[in-house]
PDB file of N, H, CA, C and O in Angstrom:
ATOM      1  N   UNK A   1     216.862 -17.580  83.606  1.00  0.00           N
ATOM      2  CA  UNK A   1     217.939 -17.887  82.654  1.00  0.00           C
ATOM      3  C   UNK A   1     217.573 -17.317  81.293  1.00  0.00           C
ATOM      4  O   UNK A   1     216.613 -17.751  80.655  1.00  0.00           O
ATOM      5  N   UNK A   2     218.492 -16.168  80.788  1.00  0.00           N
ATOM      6  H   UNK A   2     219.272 -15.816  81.306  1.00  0.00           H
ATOM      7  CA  UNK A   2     218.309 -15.528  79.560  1.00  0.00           C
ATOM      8  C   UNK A   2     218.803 -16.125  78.678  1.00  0.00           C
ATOM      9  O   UNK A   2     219.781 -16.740  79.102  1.00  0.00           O
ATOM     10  N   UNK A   3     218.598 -16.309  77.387  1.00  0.00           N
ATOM     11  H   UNK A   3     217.803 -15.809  77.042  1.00  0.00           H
ATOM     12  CA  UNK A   3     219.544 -16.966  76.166  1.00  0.00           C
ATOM     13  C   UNK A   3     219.353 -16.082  74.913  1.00  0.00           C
ATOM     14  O   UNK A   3     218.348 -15.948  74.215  1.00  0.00           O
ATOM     15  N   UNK A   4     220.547 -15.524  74.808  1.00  0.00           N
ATOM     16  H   UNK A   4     221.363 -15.633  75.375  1.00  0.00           H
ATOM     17  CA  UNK A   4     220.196 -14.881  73.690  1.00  0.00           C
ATOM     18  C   UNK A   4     219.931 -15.535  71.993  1.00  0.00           C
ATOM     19  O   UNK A   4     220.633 -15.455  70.985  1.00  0.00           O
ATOM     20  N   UNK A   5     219.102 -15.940  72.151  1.00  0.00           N
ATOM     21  H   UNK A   5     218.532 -16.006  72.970  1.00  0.00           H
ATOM     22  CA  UNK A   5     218.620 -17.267  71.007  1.00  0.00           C
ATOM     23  C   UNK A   5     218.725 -16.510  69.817  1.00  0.00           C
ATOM     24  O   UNK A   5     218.332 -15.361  69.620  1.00  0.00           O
ATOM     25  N   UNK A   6     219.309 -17.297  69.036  1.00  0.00           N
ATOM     26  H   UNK A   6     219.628 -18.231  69.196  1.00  0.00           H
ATOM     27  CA  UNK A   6     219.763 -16.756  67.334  1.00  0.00           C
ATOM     28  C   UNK A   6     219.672 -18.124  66.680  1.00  0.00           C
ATOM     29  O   UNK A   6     220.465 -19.013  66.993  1.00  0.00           O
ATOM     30  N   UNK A   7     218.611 -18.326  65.678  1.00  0.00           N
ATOM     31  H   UNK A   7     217.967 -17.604  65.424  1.00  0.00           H
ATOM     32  CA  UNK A   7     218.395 -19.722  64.822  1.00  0.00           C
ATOM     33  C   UNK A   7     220.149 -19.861  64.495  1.00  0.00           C
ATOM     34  O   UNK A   7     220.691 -20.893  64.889  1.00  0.00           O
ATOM     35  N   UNK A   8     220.864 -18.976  63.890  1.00  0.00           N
ATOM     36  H   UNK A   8     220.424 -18.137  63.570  1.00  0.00           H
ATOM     37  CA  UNK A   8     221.835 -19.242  63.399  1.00  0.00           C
ATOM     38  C   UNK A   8     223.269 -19.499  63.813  1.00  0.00           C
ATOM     39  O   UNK A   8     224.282 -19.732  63.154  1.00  0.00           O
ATOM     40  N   UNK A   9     222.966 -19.346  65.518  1.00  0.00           N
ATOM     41  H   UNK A   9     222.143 -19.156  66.053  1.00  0.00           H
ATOM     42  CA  UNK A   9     223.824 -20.533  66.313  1.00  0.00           C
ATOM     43  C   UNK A   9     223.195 -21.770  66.365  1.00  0.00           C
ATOM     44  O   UNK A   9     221.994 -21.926  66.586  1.00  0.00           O
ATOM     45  N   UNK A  10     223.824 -22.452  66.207  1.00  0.00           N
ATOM     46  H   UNK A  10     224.800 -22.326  66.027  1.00  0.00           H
ATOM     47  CA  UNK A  10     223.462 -23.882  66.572  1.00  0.00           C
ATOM     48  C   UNK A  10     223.695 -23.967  67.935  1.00  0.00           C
ATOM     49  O   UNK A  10     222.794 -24.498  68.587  1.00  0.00           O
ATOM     50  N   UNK A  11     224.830 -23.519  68.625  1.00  0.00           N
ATOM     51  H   UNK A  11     225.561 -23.088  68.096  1.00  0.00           H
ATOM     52  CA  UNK A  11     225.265 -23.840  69.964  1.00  0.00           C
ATOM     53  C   UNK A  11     224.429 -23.354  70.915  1.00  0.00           C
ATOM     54  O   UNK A  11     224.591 -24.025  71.934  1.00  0.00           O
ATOM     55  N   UNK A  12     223.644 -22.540  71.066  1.00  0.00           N
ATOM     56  H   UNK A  12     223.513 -21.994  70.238  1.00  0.00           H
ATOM     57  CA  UNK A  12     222.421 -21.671  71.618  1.00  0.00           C
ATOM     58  C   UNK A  12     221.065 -22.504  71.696  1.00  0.00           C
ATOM     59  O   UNK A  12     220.229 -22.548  72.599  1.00  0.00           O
ATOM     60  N   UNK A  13     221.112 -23.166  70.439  1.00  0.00           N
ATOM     61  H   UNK A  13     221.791 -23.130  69.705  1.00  0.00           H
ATOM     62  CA  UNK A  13     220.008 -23.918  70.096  1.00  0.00           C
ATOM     63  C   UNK A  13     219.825 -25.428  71.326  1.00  0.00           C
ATOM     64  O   UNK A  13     219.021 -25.930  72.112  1.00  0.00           O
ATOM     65  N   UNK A  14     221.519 -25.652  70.636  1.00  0.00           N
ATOM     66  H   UNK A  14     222.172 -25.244  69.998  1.00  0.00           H
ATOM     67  CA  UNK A  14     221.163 -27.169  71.847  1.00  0.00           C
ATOM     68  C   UNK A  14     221.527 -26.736  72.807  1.00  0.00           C
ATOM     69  O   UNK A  14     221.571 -27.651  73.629  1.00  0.00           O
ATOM     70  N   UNK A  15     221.920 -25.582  73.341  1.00  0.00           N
ATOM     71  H   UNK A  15     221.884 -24.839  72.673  1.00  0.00           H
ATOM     72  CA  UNK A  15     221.868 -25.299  74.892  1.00  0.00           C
ATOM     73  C   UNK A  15     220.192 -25.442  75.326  1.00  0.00           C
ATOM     74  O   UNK A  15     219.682 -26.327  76.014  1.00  0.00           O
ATOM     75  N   UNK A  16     219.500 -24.209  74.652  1.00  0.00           N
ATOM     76  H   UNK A  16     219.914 -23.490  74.093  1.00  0.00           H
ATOM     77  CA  UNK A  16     218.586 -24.330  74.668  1.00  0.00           C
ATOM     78  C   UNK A  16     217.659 -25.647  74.920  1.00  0.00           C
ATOM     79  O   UNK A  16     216.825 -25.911  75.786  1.00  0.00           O
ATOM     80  N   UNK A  17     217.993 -26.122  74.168  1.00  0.00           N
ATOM     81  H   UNK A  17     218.670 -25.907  73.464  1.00  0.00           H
ATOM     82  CA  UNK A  17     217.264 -27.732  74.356  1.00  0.00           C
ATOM     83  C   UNK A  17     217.403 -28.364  75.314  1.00  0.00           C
ATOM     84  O   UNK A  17     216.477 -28.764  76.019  1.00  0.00           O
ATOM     85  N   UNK A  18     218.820 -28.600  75.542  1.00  0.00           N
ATOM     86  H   UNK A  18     219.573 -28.275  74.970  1.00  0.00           H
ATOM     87  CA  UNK A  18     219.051 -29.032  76.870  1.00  0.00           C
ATOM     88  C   UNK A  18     218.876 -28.447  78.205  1.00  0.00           C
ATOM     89  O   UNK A  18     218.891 -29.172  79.200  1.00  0.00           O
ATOM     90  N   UNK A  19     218.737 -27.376  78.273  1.00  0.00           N
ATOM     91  H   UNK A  19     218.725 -26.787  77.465  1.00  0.00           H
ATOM     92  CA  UNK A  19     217.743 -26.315  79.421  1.00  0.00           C
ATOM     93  C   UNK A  19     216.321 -27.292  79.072  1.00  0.00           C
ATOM     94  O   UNK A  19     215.919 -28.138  79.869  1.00  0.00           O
ATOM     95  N   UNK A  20     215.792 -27.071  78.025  1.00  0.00           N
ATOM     96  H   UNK A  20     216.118 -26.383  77.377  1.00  0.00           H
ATOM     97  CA  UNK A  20     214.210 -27.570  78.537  1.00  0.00           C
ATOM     98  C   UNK A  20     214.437 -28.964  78.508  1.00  0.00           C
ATOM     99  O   UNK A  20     213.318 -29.129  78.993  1.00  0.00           O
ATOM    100  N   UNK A  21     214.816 -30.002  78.398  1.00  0.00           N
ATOM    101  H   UNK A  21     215.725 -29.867  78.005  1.00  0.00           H
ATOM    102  CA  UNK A  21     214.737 -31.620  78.432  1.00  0.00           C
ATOM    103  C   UNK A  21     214.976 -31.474  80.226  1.00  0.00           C
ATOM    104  O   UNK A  21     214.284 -32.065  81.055  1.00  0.00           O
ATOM    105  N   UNK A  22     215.905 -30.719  80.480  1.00  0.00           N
ATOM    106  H   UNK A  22     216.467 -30.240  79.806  1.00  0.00           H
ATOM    107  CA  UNK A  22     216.367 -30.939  82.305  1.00  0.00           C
ATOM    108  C   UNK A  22     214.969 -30.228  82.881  1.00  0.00           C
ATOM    109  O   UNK A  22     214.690 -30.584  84.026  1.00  0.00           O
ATOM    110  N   UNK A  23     214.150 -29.384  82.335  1.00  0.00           N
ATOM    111  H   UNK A  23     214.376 -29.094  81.405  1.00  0.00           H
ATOM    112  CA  UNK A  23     213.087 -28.271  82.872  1.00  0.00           C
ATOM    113  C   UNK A  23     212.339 -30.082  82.550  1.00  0.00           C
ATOM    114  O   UNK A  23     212.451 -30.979  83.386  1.00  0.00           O
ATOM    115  N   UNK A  24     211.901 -30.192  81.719  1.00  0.00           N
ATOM    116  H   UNK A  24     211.811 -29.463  81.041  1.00  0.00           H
ATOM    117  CA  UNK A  24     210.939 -31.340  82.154  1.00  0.00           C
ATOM    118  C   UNK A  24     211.092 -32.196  82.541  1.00  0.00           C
ATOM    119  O   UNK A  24     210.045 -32.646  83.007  1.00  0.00           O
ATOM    120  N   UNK A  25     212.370 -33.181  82.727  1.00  0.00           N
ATOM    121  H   UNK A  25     213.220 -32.816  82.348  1.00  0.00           H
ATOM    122  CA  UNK A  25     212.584 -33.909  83.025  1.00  0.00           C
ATOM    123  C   UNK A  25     212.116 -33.553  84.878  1.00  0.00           C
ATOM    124  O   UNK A  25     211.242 -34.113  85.539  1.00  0.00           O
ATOM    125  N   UNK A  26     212.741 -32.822  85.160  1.00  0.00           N
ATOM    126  H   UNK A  26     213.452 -32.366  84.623  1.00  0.00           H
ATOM    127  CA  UNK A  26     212.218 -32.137  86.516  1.00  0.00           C
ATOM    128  C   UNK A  26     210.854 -31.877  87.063  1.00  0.00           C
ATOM    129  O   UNK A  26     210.395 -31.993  88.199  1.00  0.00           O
ATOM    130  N   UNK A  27     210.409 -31.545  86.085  1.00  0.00           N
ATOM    131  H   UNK A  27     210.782 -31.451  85.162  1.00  0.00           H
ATOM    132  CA  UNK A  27     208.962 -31.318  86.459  1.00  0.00           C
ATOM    133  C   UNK A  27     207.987 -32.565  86.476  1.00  0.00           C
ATOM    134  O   UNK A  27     206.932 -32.602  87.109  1.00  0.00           O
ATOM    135  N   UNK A  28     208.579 -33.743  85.560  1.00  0.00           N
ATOM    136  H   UNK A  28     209.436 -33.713  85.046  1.00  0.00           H
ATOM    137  CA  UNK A  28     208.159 -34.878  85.284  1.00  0.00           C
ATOM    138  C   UNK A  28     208.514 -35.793  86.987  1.00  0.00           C
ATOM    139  O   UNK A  28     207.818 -36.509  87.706  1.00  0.00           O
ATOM    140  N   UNK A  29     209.373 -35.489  87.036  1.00  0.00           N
ATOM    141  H   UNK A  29     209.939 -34.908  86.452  1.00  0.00           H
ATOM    142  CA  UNK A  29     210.079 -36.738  88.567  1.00  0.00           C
ATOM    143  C   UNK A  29     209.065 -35.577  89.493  1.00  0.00           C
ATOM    144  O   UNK A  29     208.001 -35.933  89.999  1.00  0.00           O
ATOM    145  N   UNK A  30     209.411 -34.665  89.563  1.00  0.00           N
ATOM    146  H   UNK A  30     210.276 -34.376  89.151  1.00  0.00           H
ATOM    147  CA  UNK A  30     207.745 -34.133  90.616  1.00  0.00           C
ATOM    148  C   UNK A  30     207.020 -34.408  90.506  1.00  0.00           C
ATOM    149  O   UNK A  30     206.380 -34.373  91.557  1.00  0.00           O
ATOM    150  N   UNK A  31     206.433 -34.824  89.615  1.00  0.00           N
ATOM    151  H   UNK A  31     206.953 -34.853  88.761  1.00  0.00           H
ATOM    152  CA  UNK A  31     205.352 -34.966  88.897  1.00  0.00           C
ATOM    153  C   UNK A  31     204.515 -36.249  89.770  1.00  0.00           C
ATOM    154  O   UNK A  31     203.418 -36.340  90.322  1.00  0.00           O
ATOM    155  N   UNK A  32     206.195 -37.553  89.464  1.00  0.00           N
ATOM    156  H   UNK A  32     207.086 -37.479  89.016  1.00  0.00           H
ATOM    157  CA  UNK A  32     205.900 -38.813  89.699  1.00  0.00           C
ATOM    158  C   UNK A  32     205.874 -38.631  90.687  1.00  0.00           C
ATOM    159  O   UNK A  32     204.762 -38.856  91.164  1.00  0.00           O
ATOM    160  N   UNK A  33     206.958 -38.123  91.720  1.00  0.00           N
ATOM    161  H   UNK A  33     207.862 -37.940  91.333  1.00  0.00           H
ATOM    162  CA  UNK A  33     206.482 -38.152  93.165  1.00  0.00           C
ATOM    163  C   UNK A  33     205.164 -38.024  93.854  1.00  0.00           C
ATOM    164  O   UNK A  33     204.665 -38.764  94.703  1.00  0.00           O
ATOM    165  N   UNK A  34     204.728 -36.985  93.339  1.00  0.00           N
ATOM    166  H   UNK A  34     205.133 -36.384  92.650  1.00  0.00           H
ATOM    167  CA  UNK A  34     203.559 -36.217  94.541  1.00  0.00           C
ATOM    168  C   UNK A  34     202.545 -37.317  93.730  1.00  0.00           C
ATOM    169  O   UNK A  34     201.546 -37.549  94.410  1.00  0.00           O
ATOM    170  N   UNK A  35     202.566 -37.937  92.633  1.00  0.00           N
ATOM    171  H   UNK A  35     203.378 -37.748  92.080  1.00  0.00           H
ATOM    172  CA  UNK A  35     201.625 -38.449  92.136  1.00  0.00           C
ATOM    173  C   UNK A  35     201.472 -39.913  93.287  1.00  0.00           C
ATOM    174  O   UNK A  35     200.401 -40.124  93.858  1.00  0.00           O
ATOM    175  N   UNK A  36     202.886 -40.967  93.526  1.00  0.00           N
ATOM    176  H   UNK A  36     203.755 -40.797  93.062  1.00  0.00           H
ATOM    177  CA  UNK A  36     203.391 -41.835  93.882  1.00  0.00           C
ATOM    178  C   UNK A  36     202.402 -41.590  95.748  1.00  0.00           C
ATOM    179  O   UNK A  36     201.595 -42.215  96.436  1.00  0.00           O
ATOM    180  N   UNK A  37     203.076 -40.458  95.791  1.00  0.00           N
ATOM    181  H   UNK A  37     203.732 -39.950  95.232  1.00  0.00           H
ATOM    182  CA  UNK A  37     202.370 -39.789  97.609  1.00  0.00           C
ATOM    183  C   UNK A  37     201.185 -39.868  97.643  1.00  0.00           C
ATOM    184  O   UNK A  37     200.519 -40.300  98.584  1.00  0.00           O
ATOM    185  N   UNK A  38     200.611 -39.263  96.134  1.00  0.00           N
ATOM    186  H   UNK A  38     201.152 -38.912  95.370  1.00  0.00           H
ATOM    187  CA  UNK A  38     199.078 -39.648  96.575  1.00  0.00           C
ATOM    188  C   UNK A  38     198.363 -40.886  96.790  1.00  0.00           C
ATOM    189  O   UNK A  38     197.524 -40.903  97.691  1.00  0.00           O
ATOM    190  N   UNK A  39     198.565 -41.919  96.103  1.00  0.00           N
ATOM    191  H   UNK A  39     199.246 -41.905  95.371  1.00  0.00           H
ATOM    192  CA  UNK A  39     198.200 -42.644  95.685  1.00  0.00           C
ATOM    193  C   UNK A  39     198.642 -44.102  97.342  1.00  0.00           C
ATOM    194  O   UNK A  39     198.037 -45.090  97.760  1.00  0.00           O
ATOM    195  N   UNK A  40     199.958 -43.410  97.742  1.00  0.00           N
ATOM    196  H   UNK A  40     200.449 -42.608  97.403  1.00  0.00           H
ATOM    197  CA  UNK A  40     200.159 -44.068  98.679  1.00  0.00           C
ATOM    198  C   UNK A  40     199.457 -43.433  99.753  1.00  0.00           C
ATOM    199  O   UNK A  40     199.211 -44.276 100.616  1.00  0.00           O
ATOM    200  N   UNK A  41     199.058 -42.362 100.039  1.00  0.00           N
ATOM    201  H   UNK A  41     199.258 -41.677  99.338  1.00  0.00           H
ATOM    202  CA  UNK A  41     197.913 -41.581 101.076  1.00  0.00           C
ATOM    203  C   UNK A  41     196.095 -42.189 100.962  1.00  0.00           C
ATOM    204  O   UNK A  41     195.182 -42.271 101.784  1.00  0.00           O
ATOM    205  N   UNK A  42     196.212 -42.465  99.729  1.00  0.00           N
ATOM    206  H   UNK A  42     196.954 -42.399  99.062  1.00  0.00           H
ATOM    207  CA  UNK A  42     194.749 -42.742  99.178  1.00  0.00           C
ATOM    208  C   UNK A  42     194.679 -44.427  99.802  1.00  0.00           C
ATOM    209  O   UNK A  42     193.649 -45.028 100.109  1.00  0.00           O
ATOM    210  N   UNK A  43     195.902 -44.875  99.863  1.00  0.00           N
ATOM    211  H   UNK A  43     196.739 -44.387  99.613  1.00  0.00           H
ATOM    212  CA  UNK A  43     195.541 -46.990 100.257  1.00  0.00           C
ATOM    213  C   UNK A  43     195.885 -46.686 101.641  1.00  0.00           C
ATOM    214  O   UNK A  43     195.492 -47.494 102.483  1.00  0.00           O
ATOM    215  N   UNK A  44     196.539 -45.678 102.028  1.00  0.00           N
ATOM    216  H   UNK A  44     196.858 -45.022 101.345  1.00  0.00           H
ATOM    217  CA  UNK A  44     196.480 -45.740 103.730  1.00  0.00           C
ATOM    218  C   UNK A  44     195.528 -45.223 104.545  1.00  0.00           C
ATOM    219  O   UNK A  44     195.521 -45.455 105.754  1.00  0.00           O
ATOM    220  N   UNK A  45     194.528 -44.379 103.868  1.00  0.00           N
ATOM    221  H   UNK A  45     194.533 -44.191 102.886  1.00  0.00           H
ATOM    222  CA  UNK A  45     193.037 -44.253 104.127  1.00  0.00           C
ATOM    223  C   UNK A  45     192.270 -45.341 104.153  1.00  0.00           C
ATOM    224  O   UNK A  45     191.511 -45.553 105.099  1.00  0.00           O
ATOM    225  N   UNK A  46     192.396 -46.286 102.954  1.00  0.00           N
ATOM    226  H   UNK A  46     193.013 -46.114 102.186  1.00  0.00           H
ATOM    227  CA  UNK A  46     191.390 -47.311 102.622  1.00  0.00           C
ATOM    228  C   UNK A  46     191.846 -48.387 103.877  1.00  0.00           C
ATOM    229  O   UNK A  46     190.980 -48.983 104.516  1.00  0.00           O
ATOM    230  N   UNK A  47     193.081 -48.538 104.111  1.00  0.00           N
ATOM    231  H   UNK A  47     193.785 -48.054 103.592  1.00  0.00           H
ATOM    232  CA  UNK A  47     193.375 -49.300 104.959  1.00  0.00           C
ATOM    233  C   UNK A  47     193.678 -50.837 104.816  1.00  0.00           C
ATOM    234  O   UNK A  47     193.629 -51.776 105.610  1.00  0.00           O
ATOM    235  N   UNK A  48     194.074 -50.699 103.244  1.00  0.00           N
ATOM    236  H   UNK A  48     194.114 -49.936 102.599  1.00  0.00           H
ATOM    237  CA  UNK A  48     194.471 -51.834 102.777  1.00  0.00           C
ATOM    238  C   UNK A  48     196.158 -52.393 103.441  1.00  0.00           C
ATOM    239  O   UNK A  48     196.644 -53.461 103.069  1.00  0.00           O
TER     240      UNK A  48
END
């Protein structure tokens, strides 16, 4: 995704922004998942 970014749009700007809040927000809920998987892999080893 290209943006032709110019400080002196504003409208570019909060596009912009809102491209990266959804980019992390995304990367964050992956984040939690595989974190959530591990952690549930790690007590089904222990055998709690």
């Amino acid at each position: 995704m290209i943006l032709n970014f110019s400080p002196a749009n504003p409208l570019n700007f909060f596009s912009l922004m809102h491209y990266l809040c959804h980019q992390m927000l995304r990367n964050y809920i992956q984040y939690l998942i595989g974190l959530s998987f591990m952690v549930f892999v790690a007590i089904d080893h222990k055998g709690i």
